[in-house]
N, C-alpha and C positions, 0 to 999 in steps of 0.2 A: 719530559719536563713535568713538575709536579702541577697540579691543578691550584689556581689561585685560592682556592678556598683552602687547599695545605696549608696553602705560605698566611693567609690572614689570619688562621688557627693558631700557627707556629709564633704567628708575629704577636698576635693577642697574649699568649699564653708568658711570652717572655718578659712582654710590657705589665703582666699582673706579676709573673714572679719579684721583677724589679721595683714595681712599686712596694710590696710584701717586703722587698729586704729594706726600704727604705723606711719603712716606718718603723721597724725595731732599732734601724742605726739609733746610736746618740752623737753628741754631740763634740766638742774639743774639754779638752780638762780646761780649766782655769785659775789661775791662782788668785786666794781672796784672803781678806783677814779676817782671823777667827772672830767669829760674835762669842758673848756667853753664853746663849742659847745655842751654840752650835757645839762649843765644850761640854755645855750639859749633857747633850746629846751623848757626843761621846765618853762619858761618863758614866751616863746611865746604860750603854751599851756593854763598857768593860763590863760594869758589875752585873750585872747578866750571865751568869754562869752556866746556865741551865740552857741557854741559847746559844753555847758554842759546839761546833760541829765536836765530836767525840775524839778527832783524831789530834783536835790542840793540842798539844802538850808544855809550851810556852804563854806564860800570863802576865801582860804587863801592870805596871803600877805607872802611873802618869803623875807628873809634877806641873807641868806645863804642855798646852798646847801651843807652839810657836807658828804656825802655819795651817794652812789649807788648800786643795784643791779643790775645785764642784765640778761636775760634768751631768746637765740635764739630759734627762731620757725626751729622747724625739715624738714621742705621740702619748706616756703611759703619766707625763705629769711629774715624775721623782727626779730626787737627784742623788746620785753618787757620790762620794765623800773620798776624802784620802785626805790622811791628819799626820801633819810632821809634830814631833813630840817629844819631850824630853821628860822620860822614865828608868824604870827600870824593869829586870825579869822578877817576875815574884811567883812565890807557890798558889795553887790551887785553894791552899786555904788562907791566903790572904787578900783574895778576890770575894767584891759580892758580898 
């Protein structure tokens, strides 16, 4: 039978892993409606060309933002975005 100092080691080390994965969870998405500073946002993102990962190869052009998600981060203070939208595909040099 193992010695209780295993088991309170084993017990400790599980209860710090579990707290650890808890503080990176986030949280539920939620549906909001769009601000104009939240459109800005996303706008000034598009045009940002220079900040897309290299392997983009699709660039939209945005007419309207009709919608939003937000989903806060559990301990780091930010929020995550997800934007319903009505655009279209546009070239590389019509972004930015």
């Amino acid at each position: 039978m193992p010695a209780v100092s295993t088991l309170a080691s084993s017990l400790l080390a599980f209860v710090l892993f579990a707290a650890s994965y808890a503080q990176e969870a986030t949280g539920e998405w939620s549906k909001a409606s769009p601000t104009d500073a939240d459109s800005e946002m996303l706008y000034t993102a598009l045009e940002n060309v220079s900040a897309y990962s290299p392997d983009v190869t699709t660039y939209l052009c945005v007419y309207k933002v009709n919608g939003q998600e937000t989903q806060a981060a559990a301990d780091t203070g930010t929020t995550n975005y997800k934007f319903g939208v009505t655009g279209c595909n546009a070239g590389k040099e019509f972004v930015g």
